[in-house]
N, CA and C atoms as an extended XYZ file, in Angstrom:
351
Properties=species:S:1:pos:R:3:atomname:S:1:resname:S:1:resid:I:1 pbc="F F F"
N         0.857       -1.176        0.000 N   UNK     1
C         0.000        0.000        0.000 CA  UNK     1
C         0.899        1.235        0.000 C   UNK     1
N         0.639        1.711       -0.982 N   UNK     2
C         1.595        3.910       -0.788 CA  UNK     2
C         0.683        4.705       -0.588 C   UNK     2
N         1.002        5.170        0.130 N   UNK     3
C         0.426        6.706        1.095 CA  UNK     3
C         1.164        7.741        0.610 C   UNK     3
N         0.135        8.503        0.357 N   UNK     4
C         0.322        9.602       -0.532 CA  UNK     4
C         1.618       10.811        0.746 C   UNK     4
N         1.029       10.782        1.515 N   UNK     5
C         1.943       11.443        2.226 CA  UNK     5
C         1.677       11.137        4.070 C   UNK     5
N         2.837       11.098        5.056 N   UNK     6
C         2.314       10.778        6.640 CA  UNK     6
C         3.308       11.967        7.182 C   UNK     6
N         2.628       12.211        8.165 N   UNK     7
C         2.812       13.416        8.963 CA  UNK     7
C         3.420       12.752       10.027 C   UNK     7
N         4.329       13.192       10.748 N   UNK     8
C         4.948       12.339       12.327 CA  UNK     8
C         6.047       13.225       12.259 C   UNK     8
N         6.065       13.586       14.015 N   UNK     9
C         6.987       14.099       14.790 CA  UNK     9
C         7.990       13.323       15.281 C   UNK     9
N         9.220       13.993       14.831 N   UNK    10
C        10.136       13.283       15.226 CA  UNK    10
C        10.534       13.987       16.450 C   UNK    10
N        10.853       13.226       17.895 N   UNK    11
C        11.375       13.379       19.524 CA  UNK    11
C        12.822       13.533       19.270 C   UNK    11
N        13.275       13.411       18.244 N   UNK    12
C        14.801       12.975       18.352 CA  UNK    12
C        15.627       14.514       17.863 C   UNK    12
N        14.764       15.098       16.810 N   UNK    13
C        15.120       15.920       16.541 CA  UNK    13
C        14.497       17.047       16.479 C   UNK    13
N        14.403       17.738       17.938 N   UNK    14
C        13.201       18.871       18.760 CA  UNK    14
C        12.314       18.715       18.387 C   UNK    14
N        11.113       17.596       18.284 N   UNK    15
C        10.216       17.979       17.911 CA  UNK    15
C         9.545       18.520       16.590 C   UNK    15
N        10.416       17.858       15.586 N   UNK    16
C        10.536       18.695       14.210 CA  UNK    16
C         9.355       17.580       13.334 C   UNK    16
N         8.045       18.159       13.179 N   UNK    17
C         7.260       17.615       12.315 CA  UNK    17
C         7.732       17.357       11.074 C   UNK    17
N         7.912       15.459       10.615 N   UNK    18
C         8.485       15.421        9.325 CA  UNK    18
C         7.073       14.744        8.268 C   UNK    18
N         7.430       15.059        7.445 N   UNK    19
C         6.584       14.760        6.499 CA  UNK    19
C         7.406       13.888        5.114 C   UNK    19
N         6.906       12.736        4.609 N   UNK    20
C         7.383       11.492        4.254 CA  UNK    20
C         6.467       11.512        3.295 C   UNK    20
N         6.409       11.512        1.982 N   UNK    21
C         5.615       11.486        1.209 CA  UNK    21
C         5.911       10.418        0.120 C   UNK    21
N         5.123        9.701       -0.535 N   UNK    22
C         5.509        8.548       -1.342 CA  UNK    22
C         5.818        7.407        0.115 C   UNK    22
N         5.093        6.939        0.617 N   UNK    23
C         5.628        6.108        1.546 CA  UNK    23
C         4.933        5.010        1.456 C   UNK    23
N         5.957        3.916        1.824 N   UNK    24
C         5.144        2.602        1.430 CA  UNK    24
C         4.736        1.921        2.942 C   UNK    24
N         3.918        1.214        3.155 N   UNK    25
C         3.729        0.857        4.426 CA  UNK    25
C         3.764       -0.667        4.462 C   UNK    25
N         4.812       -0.674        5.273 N   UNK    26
C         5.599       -2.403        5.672 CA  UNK    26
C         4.975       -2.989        6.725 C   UNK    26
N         3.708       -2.695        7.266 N   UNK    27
C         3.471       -3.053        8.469 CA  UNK    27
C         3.850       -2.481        9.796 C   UNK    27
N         3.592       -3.414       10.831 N   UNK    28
C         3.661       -2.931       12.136 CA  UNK    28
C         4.452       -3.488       12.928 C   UNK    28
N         5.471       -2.804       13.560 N   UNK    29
C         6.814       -3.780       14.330 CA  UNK    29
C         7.016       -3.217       15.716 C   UNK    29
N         7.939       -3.914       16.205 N   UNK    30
C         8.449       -2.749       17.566 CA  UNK    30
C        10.032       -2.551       17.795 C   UNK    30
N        10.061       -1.300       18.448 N   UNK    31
C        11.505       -0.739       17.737 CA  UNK    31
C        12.443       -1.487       19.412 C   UNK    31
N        13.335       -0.854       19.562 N   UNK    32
C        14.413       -1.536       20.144 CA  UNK    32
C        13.900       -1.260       21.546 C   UNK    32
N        12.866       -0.097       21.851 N   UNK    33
C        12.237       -0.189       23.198 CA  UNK    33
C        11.272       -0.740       23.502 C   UNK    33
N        10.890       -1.422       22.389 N   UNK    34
C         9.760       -2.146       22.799 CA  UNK    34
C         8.305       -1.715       22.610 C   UNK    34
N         8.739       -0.942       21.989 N   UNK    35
C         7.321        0.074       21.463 CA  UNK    35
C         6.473       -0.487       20.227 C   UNK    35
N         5.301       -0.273       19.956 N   UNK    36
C         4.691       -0.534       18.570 CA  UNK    36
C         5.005        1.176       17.354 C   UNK    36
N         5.313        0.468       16.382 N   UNK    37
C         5.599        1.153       15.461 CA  UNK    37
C         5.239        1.321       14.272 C   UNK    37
N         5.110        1.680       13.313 N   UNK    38
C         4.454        1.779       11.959 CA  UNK    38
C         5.693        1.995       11.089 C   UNK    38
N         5.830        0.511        9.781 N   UNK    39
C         7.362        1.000        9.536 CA  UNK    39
C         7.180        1.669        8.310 C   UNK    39
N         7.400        2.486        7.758 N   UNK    40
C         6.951        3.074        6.313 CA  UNK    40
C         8.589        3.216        5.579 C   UNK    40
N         8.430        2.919        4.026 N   UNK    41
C         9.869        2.827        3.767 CA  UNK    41
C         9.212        3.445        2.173 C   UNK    41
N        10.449        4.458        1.850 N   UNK    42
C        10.328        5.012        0.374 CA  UNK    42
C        10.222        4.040       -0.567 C   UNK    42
N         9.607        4.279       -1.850 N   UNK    43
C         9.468        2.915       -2.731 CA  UNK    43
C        10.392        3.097       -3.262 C   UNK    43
N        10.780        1.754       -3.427 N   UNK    44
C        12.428        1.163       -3.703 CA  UNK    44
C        13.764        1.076       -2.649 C   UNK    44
N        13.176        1.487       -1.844 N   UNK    45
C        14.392        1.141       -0.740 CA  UNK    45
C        13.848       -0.119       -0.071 C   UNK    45
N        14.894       -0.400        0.142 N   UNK    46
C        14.634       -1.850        1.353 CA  UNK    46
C        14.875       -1.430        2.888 C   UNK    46
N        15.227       -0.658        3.610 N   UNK    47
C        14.906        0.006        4.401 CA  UNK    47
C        14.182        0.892        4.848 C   UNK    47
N        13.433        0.419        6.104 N   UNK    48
C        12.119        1.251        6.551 CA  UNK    48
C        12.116        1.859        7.772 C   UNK    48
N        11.478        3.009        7.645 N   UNK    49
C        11.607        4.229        8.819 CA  UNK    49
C        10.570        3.453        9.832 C   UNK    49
N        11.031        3.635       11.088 N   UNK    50
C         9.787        3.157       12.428 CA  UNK    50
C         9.279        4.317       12.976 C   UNK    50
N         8.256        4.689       12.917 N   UNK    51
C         7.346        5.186       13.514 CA  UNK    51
C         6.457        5.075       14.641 C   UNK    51
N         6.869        5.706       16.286 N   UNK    52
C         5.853        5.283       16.957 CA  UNK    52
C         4.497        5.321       16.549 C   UNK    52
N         3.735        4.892       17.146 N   UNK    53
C         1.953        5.037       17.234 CA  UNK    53
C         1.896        6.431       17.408 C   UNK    53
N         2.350        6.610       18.786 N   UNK    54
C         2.135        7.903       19.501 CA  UNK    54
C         2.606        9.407       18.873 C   UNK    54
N         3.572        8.845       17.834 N   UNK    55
C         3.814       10.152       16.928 CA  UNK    55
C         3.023       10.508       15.501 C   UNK    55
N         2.474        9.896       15.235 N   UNK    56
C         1.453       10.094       13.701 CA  UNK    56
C         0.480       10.919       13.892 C   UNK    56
N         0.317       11.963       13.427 N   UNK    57
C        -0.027       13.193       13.201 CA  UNK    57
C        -1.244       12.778       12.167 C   UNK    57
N        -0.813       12.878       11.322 N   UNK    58
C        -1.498       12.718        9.844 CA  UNK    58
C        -1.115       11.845        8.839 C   UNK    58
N        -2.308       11.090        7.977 N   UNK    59
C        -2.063       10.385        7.201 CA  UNK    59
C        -3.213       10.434        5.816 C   UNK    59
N        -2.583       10.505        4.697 N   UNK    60
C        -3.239       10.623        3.380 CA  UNK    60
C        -3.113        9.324        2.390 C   UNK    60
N        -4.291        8.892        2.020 N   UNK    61
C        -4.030        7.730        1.275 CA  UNK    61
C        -5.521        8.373        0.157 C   UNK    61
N        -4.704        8.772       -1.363 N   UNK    62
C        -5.728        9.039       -2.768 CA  UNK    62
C        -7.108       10.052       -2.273 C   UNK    62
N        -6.497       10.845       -1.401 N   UNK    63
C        -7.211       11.960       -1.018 CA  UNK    63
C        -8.302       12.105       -0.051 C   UNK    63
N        -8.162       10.638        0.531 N   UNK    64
C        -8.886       10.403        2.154 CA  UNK    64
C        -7.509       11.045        3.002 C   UNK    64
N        -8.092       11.660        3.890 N   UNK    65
C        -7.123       11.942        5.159 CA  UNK    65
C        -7.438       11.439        6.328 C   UNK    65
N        -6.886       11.413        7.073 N   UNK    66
C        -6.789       10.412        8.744 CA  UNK    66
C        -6.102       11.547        9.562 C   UNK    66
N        -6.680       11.931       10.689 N   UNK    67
C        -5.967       12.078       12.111 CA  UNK    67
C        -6.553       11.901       13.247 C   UNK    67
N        -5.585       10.688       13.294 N   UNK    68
C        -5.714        9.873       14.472 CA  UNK    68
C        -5.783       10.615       15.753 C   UNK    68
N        -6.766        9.843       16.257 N   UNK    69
C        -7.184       10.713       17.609 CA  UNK    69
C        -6.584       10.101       18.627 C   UNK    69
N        -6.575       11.254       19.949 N   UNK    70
C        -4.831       10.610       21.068 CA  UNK    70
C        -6.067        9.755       22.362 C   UNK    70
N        -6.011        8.811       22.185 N   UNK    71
C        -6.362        8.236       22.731 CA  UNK    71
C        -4.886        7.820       24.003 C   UNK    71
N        -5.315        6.968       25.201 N   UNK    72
C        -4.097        6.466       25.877 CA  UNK    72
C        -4.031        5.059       26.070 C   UNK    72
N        -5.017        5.011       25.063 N   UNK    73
C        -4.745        3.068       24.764 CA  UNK    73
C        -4.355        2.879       23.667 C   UNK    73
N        -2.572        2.667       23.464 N   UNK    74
C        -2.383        2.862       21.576 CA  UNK    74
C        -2.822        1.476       21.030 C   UNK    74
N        -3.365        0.420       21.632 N   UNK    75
C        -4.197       -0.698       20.660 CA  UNK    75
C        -5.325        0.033       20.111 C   UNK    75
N        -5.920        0.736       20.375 N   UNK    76
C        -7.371        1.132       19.920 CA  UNK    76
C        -6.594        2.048       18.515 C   UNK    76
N        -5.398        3.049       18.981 N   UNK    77
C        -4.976        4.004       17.802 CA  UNK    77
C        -4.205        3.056       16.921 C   UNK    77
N        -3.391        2.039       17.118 N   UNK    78
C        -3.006        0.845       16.245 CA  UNK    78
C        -3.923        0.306       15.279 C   UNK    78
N        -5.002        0.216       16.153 N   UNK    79
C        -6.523       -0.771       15.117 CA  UNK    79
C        -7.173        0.581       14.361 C   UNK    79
N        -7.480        1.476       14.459 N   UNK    80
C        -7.844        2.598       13.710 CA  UNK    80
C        -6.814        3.134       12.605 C   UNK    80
N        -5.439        3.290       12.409 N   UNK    81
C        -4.962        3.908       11.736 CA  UNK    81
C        -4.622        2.236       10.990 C   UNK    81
N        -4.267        1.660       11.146 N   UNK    82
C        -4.338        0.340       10.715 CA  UNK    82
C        -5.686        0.027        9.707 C   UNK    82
N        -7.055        0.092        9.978 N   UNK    83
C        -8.269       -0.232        9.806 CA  UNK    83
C        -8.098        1.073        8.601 C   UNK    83
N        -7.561        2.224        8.572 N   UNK    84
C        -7.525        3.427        7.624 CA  UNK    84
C        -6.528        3.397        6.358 C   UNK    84
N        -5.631        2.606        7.158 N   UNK    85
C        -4.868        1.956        5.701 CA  UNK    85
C        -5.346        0.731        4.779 C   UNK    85
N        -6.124        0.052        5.300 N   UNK    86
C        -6.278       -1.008        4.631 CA  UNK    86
C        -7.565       -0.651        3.744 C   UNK    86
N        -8.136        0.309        4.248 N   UNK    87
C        -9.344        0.952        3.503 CA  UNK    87
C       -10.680        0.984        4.126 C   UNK    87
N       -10.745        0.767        5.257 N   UNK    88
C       -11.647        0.221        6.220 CA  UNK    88
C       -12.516        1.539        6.237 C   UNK    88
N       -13.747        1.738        6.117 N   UNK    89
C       -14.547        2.698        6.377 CA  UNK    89
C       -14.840        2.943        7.687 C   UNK    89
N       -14.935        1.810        8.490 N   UNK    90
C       -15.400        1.439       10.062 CA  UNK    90
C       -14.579        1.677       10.941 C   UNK    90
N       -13.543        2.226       10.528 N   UNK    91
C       -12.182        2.438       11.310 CA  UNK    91
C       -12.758        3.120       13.224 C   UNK    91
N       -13.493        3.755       12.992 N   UNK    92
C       -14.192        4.411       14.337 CA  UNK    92
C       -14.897        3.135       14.892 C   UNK    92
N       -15.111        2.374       14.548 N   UNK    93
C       -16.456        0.900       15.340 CA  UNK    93
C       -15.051        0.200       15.866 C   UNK    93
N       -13.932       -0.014       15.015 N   UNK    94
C       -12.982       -1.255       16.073 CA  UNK    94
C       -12.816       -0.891       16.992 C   UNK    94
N       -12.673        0.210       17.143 N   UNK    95
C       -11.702        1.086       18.738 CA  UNK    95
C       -12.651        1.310       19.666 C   UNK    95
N       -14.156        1.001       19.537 N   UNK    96
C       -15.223        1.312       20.619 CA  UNK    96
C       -15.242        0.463       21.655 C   UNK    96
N       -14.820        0.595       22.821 N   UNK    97
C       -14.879        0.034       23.893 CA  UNK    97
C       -15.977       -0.808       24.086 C   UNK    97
N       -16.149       -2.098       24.344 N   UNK    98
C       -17.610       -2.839       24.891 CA  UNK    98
C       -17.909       -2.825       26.291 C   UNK    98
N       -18.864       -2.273       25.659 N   UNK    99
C       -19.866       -1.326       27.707 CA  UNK    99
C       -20.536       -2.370       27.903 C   UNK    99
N       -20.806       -2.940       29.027 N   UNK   100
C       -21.358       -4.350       29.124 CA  UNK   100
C       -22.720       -3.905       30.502 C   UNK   100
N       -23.420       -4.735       29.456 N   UNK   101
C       -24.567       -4.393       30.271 CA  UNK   101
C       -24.686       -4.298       31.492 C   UNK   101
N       -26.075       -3.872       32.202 N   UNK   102
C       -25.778       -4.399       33.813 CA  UNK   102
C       -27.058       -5.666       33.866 C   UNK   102
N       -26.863       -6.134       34.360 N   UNK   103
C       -27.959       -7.334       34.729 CA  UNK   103
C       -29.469       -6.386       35.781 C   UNK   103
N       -30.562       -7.024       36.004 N   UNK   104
C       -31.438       -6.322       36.645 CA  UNK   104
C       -31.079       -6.508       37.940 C   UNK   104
N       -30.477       -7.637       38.624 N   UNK   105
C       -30.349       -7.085       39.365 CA  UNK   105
C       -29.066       -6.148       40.127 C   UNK   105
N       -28.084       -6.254       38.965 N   UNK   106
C       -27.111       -4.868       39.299 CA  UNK   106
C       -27.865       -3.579       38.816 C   UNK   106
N       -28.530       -3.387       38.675 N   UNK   107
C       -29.020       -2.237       38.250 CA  UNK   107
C       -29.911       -1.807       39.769 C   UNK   107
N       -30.816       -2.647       40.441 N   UNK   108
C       -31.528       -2.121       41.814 CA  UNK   108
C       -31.158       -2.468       43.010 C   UNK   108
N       -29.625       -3.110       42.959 N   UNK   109
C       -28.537       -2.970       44.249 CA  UNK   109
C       -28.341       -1.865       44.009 C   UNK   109
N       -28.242       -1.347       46.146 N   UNK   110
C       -27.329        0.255       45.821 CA  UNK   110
C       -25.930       -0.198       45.727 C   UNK   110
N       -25.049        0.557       45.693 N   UNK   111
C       -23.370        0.235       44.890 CA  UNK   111
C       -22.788       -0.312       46.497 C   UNK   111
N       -22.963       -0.082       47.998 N   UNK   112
C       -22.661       -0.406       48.971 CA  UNK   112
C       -23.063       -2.165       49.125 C   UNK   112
N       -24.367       -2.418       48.533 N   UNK   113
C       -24.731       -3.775       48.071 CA  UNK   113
C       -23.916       -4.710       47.670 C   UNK   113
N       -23.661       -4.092       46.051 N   UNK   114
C       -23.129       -4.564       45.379 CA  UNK   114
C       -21.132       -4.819       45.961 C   UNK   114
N       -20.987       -3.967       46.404 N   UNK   115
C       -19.298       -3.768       46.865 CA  UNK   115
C       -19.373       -4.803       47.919 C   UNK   115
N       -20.093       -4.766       48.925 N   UNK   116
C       -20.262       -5.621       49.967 CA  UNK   116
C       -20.634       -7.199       50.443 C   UNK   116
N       -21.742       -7.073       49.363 N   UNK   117
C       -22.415       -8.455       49.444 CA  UNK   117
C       -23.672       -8.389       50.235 C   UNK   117
């Protein structure tokens, strides 16, 4: 897949928003700290740039744009910008948390009830 152009801040060098255009996307790895990453590599090189999660700014793929929202669970921003590359329209439904019902009778215990027994 090439992406027309990705936006990401680089920490290494003040903070300097870089922009990578023509980028091919190699998947998802983790760099030497152990982090999840996004590796994007120019077409025709065999070497690919790592990208945290936590730094992607912006992303353009044939004139859809993406910006990823900062969530502090980067699986949910992994499965969304992920779900946006592959072409996924639903990209907002993977990352929705499942709220789980309450049963009736958690619902007419008071919460001292319920905590207690």
């Amino acid at each position: 897949m090439i992406l027309d152009r990705v936006d990401y801040k680089d920490y290494r060098r003040d903070h300097a928003l870089i922009t990578a255009r023509k980028a091919e996307y190699a998947g998802i790895r983790r760099n030497s700290d152990g982090m999840a990453c996004f590796a994007f590599r120019a077409p025709g090189k065999a070497r690919a740039t790592l990208v945290e999660v936590s730094f992607i700014q912006r992303i353009d793929i044939s004139g859809r744009q993406f910006v990823p929202p900062q969530y502090r669970n980067w699986s949910q921003r992994v499965a969304e910008i992920e779900a946006f590359i592959e072409g996924d329209k639903t990209a907002t439904s993977i990352a929705k948390p499942q709220i789980r019902e309450k049963s009736p009778s958690e619902q007419k215990r008071p919460w001292w009830r319920r905590l207690f027994g």
